[in-house]
C-alpha positions in Angstrom: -19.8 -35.3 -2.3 -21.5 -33.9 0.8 -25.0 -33.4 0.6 -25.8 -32.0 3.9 -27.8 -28.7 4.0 -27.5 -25.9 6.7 -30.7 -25.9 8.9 -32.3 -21.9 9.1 -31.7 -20.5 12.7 -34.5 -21.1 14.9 -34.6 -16.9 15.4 -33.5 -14.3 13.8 -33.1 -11.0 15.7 -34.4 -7.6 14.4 -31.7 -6.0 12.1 -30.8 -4.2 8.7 -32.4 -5.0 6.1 -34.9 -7.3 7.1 -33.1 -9.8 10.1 -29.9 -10.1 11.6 -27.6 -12.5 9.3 -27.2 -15.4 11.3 -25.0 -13.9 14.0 -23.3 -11.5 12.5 -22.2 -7.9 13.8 -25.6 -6.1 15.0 -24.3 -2.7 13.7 -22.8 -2.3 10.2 -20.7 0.7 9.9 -22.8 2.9 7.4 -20.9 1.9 3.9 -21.2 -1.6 4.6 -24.9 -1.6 5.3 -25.2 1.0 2.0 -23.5 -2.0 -0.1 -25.7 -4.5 1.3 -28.4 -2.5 0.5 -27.3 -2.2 -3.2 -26.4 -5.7 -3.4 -30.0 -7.2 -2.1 -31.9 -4.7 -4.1 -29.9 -5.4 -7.3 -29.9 -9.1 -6.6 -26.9 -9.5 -9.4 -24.9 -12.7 -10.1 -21.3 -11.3 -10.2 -20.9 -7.8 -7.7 -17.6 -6.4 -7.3 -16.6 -4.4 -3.7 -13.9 -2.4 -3.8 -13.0 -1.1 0.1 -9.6 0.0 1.3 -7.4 -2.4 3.3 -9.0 -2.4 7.0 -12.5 -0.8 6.0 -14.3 -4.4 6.8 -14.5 -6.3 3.5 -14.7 -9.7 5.1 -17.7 -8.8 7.4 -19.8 -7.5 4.5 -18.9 -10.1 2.5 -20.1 -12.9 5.3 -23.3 -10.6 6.4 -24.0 -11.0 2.2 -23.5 -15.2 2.3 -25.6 -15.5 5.4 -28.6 -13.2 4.2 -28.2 -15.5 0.9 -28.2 -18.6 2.9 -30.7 -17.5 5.3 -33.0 -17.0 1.9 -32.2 -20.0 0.4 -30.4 -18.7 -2.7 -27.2 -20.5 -2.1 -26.2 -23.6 -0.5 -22.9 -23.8 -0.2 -20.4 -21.1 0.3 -16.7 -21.5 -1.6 -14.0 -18.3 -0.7 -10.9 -18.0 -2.6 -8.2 -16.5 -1.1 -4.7 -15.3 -2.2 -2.5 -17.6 0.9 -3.0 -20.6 3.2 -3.0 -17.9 6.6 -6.1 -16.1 4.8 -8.1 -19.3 4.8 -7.8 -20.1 8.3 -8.5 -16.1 8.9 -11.9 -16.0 6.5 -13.0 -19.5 8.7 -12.2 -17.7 12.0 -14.4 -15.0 11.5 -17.4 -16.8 9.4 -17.4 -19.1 12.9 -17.8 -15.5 14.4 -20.5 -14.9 12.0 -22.3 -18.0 12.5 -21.2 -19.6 9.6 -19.0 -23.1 9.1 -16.2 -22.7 6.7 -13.1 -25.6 6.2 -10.3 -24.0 5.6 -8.3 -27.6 5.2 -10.4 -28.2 2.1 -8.9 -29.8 -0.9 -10.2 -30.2 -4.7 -8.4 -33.9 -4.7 -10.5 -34.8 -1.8 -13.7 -33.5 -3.3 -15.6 -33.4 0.3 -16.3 -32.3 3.4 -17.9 -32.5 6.6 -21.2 -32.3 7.1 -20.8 -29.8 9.5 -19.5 -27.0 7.2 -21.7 -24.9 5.0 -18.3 -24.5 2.9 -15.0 -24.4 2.1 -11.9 -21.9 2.0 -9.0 -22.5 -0.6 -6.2 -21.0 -2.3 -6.0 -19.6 -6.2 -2.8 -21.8 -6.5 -5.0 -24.6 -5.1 -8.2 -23.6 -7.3 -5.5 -24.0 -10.6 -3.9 -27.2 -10.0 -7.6 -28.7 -10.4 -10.2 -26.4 -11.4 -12.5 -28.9 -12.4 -13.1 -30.8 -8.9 -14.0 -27.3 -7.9 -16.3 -27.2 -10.9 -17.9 -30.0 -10.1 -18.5 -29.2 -6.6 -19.9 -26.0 -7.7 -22.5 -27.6 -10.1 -23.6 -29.6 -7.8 -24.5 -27.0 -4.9 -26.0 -23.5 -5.5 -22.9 -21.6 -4.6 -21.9 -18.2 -3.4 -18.1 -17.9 -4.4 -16.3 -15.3 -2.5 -13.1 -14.2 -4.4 -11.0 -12.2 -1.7 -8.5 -9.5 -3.5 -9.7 -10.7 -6.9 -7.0 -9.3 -8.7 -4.7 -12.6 -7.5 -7.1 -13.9 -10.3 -4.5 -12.4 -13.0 -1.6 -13.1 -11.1 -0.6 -16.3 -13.7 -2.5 -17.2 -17.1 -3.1 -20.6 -15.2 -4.8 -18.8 -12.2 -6.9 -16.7 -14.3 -8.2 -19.7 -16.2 -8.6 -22.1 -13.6 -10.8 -19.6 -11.7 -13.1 -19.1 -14.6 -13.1 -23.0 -15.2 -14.1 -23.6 -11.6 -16.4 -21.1 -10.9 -18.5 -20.3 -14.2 -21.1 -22.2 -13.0 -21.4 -20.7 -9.4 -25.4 -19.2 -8.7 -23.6 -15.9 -7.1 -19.7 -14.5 -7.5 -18.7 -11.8 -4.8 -15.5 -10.3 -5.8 -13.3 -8.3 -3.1 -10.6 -6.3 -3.2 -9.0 -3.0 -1.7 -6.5 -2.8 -4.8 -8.5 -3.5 -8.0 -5.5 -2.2 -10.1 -3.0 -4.4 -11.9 0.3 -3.8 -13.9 -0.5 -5.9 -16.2 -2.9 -6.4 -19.0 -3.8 -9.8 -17.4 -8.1 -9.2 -17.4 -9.3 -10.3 -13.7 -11.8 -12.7 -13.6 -15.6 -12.3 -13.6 -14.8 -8.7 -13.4 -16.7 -6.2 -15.6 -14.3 -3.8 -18.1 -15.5 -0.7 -19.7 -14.5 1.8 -22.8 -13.5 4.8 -21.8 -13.7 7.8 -24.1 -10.1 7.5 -24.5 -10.4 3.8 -26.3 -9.0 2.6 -22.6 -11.0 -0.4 -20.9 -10.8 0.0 -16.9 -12.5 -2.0 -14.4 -15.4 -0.8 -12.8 -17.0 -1.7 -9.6 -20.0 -2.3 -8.0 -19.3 -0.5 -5.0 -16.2 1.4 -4.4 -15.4 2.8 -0.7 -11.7 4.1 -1.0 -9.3 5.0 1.7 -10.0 9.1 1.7 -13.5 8.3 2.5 -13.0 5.6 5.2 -10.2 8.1 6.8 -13.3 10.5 6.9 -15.8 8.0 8.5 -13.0 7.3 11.1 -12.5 3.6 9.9 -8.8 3.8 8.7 -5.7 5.4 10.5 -3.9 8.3 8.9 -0.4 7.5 7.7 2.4 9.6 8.1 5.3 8.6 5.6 8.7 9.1 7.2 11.3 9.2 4.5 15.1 8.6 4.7 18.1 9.5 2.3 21.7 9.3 2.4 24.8 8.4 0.5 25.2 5.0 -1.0 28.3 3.3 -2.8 28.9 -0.1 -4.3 30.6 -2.1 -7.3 29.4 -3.0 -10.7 30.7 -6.2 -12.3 33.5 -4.0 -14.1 35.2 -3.0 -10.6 33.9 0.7 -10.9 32.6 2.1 -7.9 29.4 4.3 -7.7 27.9 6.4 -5.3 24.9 8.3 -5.4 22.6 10.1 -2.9 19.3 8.1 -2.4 16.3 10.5 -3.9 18.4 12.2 -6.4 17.2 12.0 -10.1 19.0 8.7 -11.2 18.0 6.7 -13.9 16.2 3.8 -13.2 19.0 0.7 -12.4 21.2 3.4 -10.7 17.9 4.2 -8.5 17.1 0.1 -8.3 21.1 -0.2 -7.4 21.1 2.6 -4.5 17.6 1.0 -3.0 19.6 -2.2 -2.6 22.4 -1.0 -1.4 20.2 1.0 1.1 18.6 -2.0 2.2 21.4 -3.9 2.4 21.7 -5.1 6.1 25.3 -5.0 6.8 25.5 -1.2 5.5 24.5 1.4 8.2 21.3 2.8 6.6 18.8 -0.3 7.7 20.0 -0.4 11.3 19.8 3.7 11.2 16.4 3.9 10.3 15.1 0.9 12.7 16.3 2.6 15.0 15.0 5.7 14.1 11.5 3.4 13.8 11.7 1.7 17.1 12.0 5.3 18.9 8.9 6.2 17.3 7.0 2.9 18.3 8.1 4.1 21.8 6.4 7.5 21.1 3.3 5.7 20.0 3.4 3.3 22.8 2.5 6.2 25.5 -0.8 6.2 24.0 -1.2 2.3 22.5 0.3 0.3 24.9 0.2 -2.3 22.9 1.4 -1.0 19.4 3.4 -3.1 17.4 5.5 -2.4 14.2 6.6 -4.6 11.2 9.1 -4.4 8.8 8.5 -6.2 5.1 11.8 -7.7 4.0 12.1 -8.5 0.5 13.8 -12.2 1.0 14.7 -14.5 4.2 18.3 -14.2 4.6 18.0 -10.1 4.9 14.4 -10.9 6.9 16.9 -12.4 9.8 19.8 -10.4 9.8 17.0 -7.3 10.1 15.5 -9.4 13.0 19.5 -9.7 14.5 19.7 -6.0 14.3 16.3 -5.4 15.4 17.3 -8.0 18.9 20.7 -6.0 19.4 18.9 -2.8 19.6 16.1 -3.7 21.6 17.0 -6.3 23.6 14.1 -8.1 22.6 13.8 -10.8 20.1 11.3 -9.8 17.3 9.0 -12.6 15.4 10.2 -13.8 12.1 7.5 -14.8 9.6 9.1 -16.8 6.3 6.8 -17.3 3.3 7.5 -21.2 3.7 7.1 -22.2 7.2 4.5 -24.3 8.2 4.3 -22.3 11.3 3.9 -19.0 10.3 0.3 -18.7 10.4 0.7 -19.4 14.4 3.3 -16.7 14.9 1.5 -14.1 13.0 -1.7 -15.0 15.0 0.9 -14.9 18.6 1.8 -11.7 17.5 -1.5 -10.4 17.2 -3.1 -11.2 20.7 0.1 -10.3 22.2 2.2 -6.7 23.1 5.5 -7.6 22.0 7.7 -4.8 19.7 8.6 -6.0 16.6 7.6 -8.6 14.0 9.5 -9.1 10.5 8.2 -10.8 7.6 8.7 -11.1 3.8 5.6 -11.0 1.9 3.3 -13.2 4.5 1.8 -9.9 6.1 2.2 -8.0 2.6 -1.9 -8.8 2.2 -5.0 -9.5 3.6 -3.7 -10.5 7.3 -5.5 -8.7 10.2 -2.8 -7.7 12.9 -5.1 -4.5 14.3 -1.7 -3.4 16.6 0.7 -2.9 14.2 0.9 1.0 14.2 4.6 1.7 12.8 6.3 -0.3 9.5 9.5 0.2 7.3 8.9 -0.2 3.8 12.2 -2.6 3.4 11.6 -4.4 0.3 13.0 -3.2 -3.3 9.8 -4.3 -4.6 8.0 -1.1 -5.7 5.1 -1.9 -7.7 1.6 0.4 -7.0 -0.2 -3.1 -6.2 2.2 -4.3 -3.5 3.0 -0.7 -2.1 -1.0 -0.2 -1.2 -1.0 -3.7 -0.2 1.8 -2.8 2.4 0.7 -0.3 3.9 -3.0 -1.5 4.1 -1.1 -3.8 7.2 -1.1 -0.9 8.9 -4.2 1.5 9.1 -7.1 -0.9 10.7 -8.3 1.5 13.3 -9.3 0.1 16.5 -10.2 3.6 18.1 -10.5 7.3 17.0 -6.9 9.6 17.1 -5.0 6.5 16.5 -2.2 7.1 13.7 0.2 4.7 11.6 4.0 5.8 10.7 5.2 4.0 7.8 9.3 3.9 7.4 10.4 4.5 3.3 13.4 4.8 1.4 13.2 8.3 -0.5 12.7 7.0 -4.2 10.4 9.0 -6.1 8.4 5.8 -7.2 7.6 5.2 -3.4 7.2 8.8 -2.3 4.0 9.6 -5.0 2.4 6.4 -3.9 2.5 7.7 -0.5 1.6 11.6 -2.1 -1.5 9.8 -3.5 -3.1 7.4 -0.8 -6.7 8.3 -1.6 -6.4 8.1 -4.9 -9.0 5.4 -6.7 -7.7 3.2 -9.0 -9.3 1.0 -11.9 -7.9 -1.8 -13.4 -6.5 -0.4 -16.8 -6.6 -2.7 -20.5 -4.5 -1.4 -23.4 -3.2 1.6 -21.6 -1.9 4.5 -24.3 1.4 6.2 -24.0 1.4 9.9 -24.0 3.6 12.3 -25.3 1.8 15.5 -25.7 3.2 18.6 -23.8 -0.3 18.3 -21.3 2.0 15.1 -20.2 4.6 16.3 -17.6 6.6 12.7 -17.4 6.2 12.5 -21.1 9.5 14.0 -22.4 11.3 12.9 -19.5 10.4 9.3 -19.6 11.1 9.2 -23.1 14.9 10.9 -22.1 15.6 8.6 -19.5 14.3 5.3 -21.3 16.9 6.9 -24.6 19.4 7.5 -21.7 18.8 3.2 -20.3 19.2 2.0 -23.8 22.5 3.8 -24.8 24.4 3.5 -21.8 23.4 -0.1 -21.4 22.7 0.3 -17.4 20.8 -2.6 -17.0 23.3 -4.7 -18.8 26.0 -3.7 -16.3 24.1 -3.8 -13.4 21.8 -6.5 -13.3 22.7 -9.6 -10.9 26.2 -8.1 -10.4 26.5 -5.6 -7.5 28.1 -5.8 -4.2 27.0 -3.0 -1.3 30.0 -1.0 -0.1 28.4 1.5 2.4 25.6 3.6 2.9 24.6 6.3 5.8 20.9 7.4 6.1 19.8 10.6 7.0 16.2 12.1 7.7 14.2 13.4 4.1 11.0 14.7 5.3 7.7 14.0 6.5 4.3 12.6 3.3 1.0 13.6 4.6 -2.5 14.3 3.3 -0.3 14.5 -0.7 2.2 17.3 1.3 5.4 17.3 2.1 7.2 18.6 5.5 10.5 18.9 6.9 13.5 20.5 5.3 16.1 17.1 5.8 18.8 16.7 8.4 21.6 14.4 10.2 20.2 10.7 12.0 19.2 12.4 15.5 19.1 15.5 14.6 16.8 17.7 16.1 14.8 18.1 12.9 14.6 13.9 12.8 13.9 14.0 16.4 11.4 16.6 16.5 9.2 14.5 14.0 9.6 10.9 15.6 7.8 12.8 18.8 4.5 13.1 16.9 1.8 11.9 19.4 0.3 8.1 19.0 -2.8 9.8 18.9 -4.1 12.6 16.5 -7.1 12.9 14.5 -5.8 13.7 10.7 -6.8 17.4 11.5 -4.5 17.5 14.0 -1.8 15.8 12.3 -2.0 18.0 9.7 -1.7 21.2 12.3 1.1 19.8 13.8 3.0 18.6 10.6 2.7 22.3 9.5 4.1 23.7 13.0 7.3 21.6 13.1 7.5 23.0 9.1 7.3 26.4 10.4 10.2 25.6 12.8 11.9 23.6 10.8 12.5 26.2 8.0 13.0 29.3 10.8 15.8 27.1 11.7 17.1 26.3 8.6 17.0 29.7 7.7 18.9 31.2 10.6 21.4 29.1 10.4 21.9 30.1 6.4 22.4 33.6 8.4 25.1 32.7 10.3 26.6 30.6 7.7 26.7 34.0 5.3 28.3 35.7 8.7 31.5 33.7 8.8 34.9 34.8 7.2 35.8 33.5 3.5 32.7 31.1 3.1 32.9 28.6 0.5 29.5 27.5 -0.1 29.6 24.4 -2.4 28.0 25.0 -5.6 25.9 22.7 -7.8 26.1 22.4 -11.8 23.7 24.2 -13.5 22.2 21.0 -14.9 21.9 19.7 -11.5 19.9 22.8 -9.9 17.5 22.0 -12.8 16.8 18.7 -12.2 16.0 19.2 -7.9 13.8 22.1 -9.5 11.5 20.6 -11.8 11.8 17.4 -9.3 10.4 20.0 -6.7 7.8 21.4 -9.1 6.8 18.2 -10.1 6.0 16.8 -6.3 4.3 20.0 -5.5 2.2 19.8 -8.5 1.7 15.9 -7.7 0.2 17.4 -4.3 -2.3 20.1 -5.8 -3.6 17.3 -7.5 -3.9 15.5 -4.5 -5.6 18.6 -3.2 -8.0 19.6 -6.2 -8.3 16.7 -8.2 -6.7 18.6 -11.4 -5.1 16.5 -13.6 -1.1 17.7 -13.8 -1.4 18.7 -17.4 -3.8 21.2 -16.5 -2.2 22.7 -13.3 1.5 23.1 -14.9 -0.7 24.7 -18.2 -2.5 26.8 -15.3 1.3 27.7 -14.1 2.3 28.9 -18.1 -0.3 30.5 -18.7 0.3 33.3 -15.5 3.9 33.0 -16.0 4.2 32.0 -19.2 7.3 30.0 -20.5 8.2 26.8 -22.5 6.8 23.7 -21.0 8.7 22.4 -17.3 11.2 19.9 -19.5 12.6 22.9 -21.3 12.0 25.7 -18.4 15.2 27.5 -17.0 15.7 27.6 -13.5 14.8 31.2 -12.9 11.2 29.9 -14.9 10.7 26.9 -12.5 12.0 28.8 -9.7 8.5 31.2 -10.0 6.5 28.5 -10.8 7.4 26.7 -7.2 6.4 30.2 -5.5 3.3 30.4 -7.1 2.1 26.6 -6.5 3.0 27.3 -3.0 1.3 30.7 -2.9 -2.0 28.7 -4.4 -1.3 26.5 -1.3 -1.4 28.6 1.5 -4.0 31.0 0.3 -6.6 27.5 0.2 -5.3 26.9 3.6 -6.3 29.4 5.0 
C-alpha cells in the first residue's frame, strides 16, 4: 500500500474562506462558495450536493478535498464515478486544481504511485472488489467523492459494494444533478426522510437546481423543438398500424410509433437532422464553434444516423460507441475542435463536459425522467451570457412534460403511493389505459416483433420556460422555418419575447388561412369522432395546466379544482367537450393576464 503523504503548499494565496485551495479557481461563482461555506461550518461526515448538469459540481467538490487536505482531515482522496471517460475527466481537472488523482487505478492492484494523493474508479469496478477498496480506505483517512450518486442503486451489487468499500471513509461527498430514481433501489450514504404523506424522499445538503442556475446565468436556456408525423409498421400477426406520433395512444402503440420514428431508413430521422443541422447553422453565426449531438439508442442505428448525417453535410460526424477503447479520445477531439456533428449512444448521456455542443436530437426510445435530464444536461454548460441550447424531440407526451418541467426539483422517492382521488388528474386515466393494456394484450403482440414501414415528420411546436408555441406545419414550412431562425444568442427574457412573437404570427396565419379555407366552393372539412375531439381536449387542458404549474407552483389537483369551481362541471375525465373547451380559454385567459 502506498504510504506517501501530500506535502502542504509552500503558500497559500488569500481567498474564500480562509486560503485559496491549493490552486484552485480564485473566484467561486456565488452558490459554490455558499456550499462550501455550509460544508466547512457544518464539518459533517456524509454531505450530499445536488447542482444541475453544468452548474460546476466537480470544482466545488475538488475546492472541498483540497481545503480538507490542506487541513489535514483527509489523506487520501478516492472519486467514484459512473464510466471509464469520467475518471480520466475528474483527474484532468483535480491536476487543474492542484491535486494528483490516478485515474488507471485498480482494487486488484491495491496501489499506487507515490505521486498521487488518490485515485479515480468506476462503481462497476468498486463492486467486483469492494473490499480492496475497503482496505485502502481503512488504511488512509479518506475523502470519497461519489459523482451522480444515484449510479449507487443502479444494481443490488453496486449499491452494496459501495457501502462495503466505503463505510469506513473519514468524509463521503455525494454529487449529483439528478438525485431522483425510478426505482425503490435506496442510494447509498444518502439521507431519506418521512414525509407527511408516509413517503421517504431524499433530501440534500445543498440543492442548486436548474431554474436558479438559469437565473445566475450559469446554465443555457433550452428550447425544445418537437416533431410529429405519420408512422406505419407490422405487428407479428401481419396487421399493419399507423398512428400519428403525439396522438393519445396507449403505451406499446406510443413505444411502437417512437421506434418506428427513429427508425433510420424511414424519412422522419433524416427529416429532422436536417431540420437540426439548419438550426446549428443559425447558431453558428453567433458560436462559431457550436457543435450538436445526437444520442442514439444502440450502434447499428448510431452509424447509419452518422451515414445520413455525412450525406447531408458533407462532413463526416464523430461516432462514439459505449465499447470502444477509443472513445474517450474522440469525445475529448470533439471538444477542443469546431467540427458539426458528433453521435453517440449513451457515452455523452452523463457527466462528460463538451462546453460547444449547443444543438441535440433526443434519438433514443429510452424515456425515463433520469436519463431524459441526464440528456439534456450535455447541452446547457454556458461558456458566455445570451448563449442558448435547441434540443431536437419526438412529440411523446412522456418527453414533452419533462421538457414542460426543466426546473422542477426532484427527490429521490421510497414507497411511492398511487392516487386515485379526483384531486389526481392522471388518476382515472392511467387506471383506463393500464385496463385498456391488460385486455387487449398490446404488449404481448408487440413486444420484439415489429418491422418499420414508413414514417414522415412534420414540425409540432416550440417547449419553453413550461409553454408551448407554434401551431404545427409541413418539414420547411414557413412555420418550421420561421422557428429554426431563432438567434444563437438570447438571454431567456428574450427568448421568451420572441417565442411569443412568432406565436402571434404563427396563429394570424393559421387563422387567415381557416378564412379562405371557409371562402371556397363546397368545402369538405374533415371531421373528427366525437371521442377523438375529447381526447386532443383534455390532452390540451392537461399540458396547459402542466404549464401553470410550471408557472405558479400549484399542484394540478388544485388548479383543474380552481377551473370547477368558476365553471363548474364533473371532473376533466368525465368533462364534455363544450366543458373542457371553457376551461382551455380560461387557463389561457389566467395566462396572459400574469403576463402582462
Amino acid at each position: 500500500m502506498d504510504s506517501h503523504l501530500p506535502a502542504a503548499p509552500a503558500v497559500l494565496p488569500p481567498a474564500y474562506p480562509e486560503r485559496a485551495a491549493w490552486g484552485t479557481a480564485s473566484k467561486l461563482r456565488a452558490w459554490q462558495s455558499e456550499a462550501l461555506k455550509l460544508y466547512l461550518d457544518a464539518n459533517p461526515r456524509d454531505f450530499l450536493a445536488v447542482a444541475t448538469p453544468g452548474a460546476g459540481k466537480t470544482t466545488f467538490a475538488l475546492t472541498v478535498a483540497a481545503e480538507l487536505l490542506h487541513r489535514r482531515v483527509i489523506e487520501r482522496i478516492t472519486v467514484v464515478t459512473p464510466t471509464e471517460h469520467l475518471k480520466v475527466q475528474w483527474a484532468e481537472a483535480a491536476d487543474r486544481a492542484g491535486i494528483a488523482i490516478d485515474p488507471a487505478f485498480a482494487g486488484r492492484r491495491g496501489k499506487t504511485n507515490k505521486d498521487f494523493q488518490g485515485v479515480a474508479v468506476t462503481y462497476a469496478g468498486v463492486a467486483v472488489n469492494p473490499l480492496a477498496f475497503r482496505v485502502r480506505t481503512e488504511r488512509f483517512k479518506t475523502l470519497v467523492i461519489l459523482d451522480e450518486v444515484h449510479h449507487g442503486g443502479d444494481a443490488l451489487s453496486w449499491g452494496e459494494g459501495v457501502r462495503e468499500a466505503f463505510e469506513p471513509a473519514a468524509r463521503r461527498l455525494c454529487l449529483t444533478g439528478t438525485p431522483f430514481r425510478s426505482d425503490d433501489n435506496p442510494i447509498p450514504f444518502v439521507t431519506y426522510e418521512e414525509g407527511h404523506d408516509g413517503v421517504a424522499r431524499s433530501k440534500a445538503d445543498y440543492t442548486y437546481g436548474y431554474g436558479h442556475a438559469l437565473r445566475d446565468h450559469v446554465v443555457r436556456p433550452v428550447i425544445f423543438m418537437s416533431y410529429s408525423g405519420e408512422m406505419r409498421w407490422r405487428t407479428k400477426a401481419g396487421d399493419e398500424v399507423a398512428a400519428r406520433l403525439g396522438e393519445p395512444l396507449t403505451k406499446d402503440l406510443t413505444a411502437q410509433a417512437l421506434r418506428t420514428a427513429l427508425d433510420p431508413t424511414g424519412e422522419w430521422m433524416p427529416a429532422v437532422l436536417a431540420a437540426a443541422d439548419k438550426r446549428l447553422t443559425e447558431v453558428r453565426r453567433h458560436m462559431p464553434d457550436a457543435g450538436a449531438l445526437v444520442i442514439s439508442g444502440d450502434q447499428n442505428t448510431a452509424r447509419a444516423y452518422a451515414k445520413t448525417l455525412r450525406e447531408l453535410t458533407g462532413e463526416a460526424p464523430t461516432v462514439v460507441l459505449s465499447d470502444e477503447k477509443a472513445a474517450s479520445k474522440k469525445i475529448q477531439k470533439f471538444s477542443e475542435g469546431d467540427s458539426r456533428w458528433m453521435v453517440a449512444v449513451r457515452m455523452v448521456s452523463e457527466g462528460v463536459d463538451v462546453p460547444r455542443l449547443a444543438v441535440g436530437v433526443y434519438a433514443t426510445p429510452t424515456s425515463t425522467p433520469l436519463f431524459f435530464a441526464q440528456a439534456v444536461g450535455r447541452f446547457v454548460r454556458a461558456r458566455k451570457r445570451g448563449e442558448t441550447a435547441s434540443v431536437f424531440v419526438p412529440s411523446v407526451t412522456r418527453l414533452l412534460g419533462f421538457a414542460a418541467e426543466m426546473e422542477v426539483e426532484r427527490d429521490h422517492v421510497l414507497g411511492r403511493k398511487n392516487s386515485n382521488d379526483d384531486g389526481d388528474i392522471f388518476a382515472l386515466e392511467d387506471d383506463l389505459l393500464k385496463q385498456a393494456n391488460q385486455t387487449e394484450g398490446a404488449s404481448d403482440e408487440l413486444e420484439g416483433n415489429f418491422e418499420a414501414l414508413g414514417s414522415d415528420a412534420s414540425f409540432d411546436r416550440v417547449v419553453f420556460d413550461g409553454g408551448d408555441y407554434g401551431t404545427g406545419g409541413d418539414q420547411a414550412s414557413d412555420e418550421e422555418l420561421d422557428f429554426l431562425g431563432l438567434p444563437g444568442l438570447l438571454e431567456p427574457d428574450q427568448v421568451r419575447e420572441l417565442l411569443q412573437k412568432r406565436q402571434q404570427k404563427s396563429v394570424a396565419a393559421q387563422k387567415k388561412s381557416s378564412r379562405s379555407t371557409s371562402d371556397r366552393e363546397d368545402p369538405t372539412p374533415t371531421e373528427l369522432a366525437t371521442h377523438e375531439q375529447i381526447a386532443l381536449l383534455r390532452r390540451e387542458l392537461n399540458g396547459l395546466v402542466a404549464a401553470w404549474h410550471h408557472r405558479t407552483g400549484q399542484p394540478h389537483g388544485v388548479i383543474h379544482n380552481d377551473l370547477r369551481r368558476k365553471l363548474g362541471g364533473p371532473a376533466a375525465a368525465h368533462a364534455s367537450s363544450t366543458q373542457l373547451k371553457e376551461r382551455i380559454e380560461l387557463i389561457r385567459d389566467w395566462a396572459t393576464q400574469r403576463r402582462a
